[in-house]
C-alpha positions in Angstrom: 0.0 0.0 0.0 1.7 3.2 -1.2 1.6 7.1 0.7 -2.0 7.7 -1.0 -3.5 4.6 -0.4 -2.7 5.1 3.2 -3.7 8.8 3.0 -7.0 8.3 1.3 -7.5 4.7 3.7 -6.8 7.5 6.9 -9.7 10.0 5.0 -12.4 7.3 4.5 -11.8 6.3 8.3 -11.9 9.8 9.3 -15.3 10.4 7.4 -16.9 7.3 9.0 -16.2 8.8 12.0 -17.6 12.4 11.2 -21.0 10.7 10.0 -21.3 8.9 13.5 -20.6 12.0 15.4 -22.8 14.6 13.4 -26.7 13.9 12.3 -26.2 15.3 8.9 -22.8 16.2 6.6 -22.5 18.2 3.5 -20.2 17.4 0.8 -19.1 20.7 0.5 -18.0 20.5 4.6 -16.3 17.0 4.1 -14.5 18.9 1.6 -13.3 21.4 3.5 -12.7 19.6 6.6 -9.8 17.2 5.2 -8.5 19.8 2.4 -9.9 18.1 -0.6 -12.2 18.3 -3.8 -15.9 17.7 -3.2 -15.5 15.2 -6.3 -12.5 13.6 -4.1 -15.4 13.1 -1.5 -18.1 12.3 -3.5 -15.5 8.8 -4.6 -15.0 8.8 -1.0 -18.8 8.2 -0.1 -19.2 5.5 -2.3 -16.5 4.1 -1.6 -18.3 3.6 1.6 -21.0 2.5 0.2 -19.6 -0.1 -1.5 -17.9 -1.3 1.5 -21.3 -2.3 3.0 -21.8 1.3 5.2 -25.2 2.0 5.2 -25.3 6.3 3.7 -28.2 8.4 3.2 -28.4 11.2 0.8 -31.1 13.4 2.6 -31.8 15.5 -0.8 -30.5 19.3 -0.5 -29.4 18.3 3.1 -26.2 16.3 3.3 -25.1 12.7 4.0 -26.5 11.2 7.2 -25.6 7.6 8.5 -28.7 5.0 8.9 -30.0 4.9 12.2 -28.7 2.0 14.2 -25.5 2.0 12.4 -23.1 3.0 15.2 -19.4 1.1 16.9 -20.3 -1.1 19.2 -20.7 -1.8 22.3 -20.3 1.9 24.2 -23.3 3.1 25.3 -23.7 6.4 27.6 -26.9 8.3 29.5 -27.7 11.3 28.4 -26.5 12.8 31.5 -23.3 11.3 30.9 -23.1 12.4 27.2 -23.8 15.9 28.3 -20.7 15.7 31.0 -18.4 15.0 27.8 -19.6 17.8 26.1 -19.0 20.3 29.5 -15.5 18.3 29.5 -15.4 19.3 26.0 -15.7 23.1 26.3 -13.6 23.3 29.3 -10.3 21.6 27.1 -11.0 24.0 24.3 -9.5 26.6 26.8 -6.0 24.6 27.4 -3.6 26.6 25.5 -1.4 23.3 24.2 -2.9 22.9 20.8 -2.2 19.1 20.6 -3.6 18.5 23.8 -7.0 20.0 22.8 -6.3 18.2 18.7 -6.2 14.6 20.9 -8.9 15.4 23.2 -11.3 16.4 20.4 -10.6 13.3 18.1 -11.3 11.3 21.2 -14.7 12.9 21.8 -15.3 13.1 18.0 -15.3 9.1 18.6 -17.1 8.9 21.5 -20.2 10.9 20.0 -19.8 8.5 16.9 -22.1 5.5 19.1 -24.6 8.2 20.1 -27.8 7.4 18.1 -29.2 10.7 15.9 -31.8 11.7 18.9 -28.6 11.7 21.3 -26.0 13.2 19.1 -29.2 16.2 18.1 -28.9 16.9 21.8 -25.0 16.9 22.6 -24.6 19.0 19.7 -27.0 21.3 20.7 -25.7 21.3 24.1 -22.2 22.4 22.7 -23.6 24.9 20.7 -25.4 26.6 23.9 -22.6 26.6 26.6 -20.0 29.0 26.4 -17.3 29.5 28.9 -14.7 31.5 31.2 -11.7 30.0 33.3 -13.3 29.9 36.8 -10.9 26.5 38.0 -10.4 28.3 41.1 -14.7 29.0 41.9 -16.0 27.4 45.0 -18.6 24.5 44.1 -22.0 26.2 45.0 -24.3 24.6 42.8 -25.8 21.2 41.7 -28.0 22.1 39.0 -25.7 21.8 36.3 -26.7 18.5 35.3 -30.3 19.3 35.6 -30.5 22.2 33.5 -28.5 20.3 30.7 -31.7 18.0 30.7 -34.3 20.6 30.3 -32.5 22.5 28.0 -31.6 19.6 25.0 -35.2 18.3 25.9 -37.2 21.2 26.2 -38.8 20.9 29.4 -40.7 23.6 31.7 -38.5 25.0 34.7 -39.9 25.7 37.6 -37.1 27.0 40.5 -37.2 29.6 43.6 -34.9 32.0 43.0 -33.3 34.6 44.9 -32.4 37.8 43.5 -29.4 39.8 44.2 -31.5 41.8 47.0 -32.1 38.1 48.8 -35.9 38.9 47.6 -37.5 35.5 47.0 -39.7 34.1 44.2 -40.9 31.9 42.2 -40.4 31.3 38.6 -41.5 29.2 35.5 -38.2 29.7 33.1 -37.4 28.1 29.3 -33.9 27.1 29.5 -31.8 28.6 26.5 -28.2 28.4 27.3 -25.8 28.0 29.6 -22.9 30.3 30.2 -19.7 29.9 32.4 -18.5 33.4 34.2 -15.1 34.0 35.7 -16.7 33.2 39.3 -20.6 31.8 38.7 -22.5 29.7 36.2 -25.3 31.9 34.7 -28.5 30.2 33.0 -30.3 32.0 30.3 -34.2 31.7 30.0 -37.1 32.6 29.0 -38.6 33.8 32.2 -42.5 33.5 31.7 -42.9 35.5 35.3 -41.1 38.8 32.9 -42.2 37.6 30.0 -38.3 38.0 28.7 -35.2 36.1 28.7 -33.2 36.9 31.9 -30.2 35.7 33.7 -30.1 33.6 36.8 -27.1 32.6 38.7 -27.2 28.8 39.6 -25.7 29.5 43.3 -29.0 31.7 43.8 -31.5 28.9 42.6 -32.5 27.4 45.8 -35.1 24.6 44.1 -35.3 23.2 41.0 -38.2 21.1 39.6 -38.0 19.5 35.8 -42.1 19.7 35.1 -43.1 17.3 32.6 -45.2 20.4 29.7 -42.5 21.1 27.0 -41.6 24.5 25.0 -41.3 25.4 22.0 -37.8 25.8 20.8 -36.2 29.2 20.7 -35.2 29.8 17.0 -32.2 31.6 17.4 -28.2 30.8 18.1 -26.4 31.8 21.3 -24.4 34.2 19.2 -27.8 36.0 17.9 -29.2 36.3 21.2 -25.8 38.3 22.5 -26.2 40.1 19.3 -29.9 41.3 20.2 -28.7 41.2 23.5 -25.5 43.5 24.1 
């Protein structure tokens, strides 16, 4: 087997793995990802296909995997998925490059077994947490975990909350994102009570009740909402 054979052996590898971590790949992103032609990957996918890997051309979408097609036998909780993803954000921040280029290839991997409702939610997950070194912070809060949950799933909040002037209350929130401060983890919701997305420190959330009604989806990014929100 000569350089390119290895090369293009390393490639098809490498996008077997991307379709098992993502629910949907363009050519066009393939393309991009490895430094190649899109025609170098459209030879690439059926070469896959030929190989007995179950692809589906979602029409104007991308390339998605079929469902059930995953590595065996790894298998996580949601909960636990989520924790990678937190690990996940927090590595980013390492300043050795090839520390963080190992540990993403190793996550990359990991969300590979997900099934597509799972990997939907991890991804979403890393696309709503956003972070600030705070190693140092005192642990003051266990509702981390929780509001992971009702955030990928869409589930009603319901948590007593004290405000910054140790008033009390009560409030039905929509998770939206999660954001890491210097010193405190800050949720961001859409506070029915205000009718308007506010802030809420975790430390200050002194109960916290996943209800079982569901919202509808906010239809915007994290970045768009600090874009409408300065």
């Amino acid at each position: 087997m000569n350089a390119n054979d290895n090369k293009r052996l390393s490639r098809l590898t490498a996008i077997l793995t991307q379709l098992q971590t993502k629910r949907l790949l363009t050519a066009p992103e393939l393309a991009n990802k490895f430094s190649v032609s899109i025609r170098t990957i459209y030879r690439d996918i059926r070469a896959l296909e030929q190989s007995g890997v179950p692809i589906l051309t979602e029409e104007g979408k991308g390339y998605t995997l079929m469902e059930g097609y995953r590595l065996p036998p790894l298998m996580f909780t949601e909960k636990q998925a989520n924790a990678l993803i937190l690990a996940e954000q927090l590595v980013l921040k390492n300043k050795d490059a090839s520390f963080v280029k190992d540990y993403i290839e190793a996550v990359e991997k990991i969300k590979a077994v997900l099934g597509h409702k799972a990997k939907d939610k991890v991804n979403l997950l890393a696309a709503r947490t956003r972070f600030s070194q705070n190693f140092y912070s005192e642990k003051n809060s266990s509702n981390l975990s929780d509001l992971q949950f009702a955030l990928t799933n869409f589930a009603l909040v319901q948590i007593d909350y004290l405000n910054e002037g140790k008033k009390a209350s009560t409030r039905l929130i929509e998770p939206f994102a999660l954001v890491s401060t210097t010193e405190n983890w800050l949720l961001i919701a859409w506070c029915r009570s205000r009718n308007e997305f506010r802030y809420f420190r975790l430390d200050r959330i002194k109960k916290l009740e996943i209800l079982s009604e569901k919202f509808n989806p906010h239809q915007l990014t994290l970045q768009e909402f600090f874009d409408l929100h300065p």
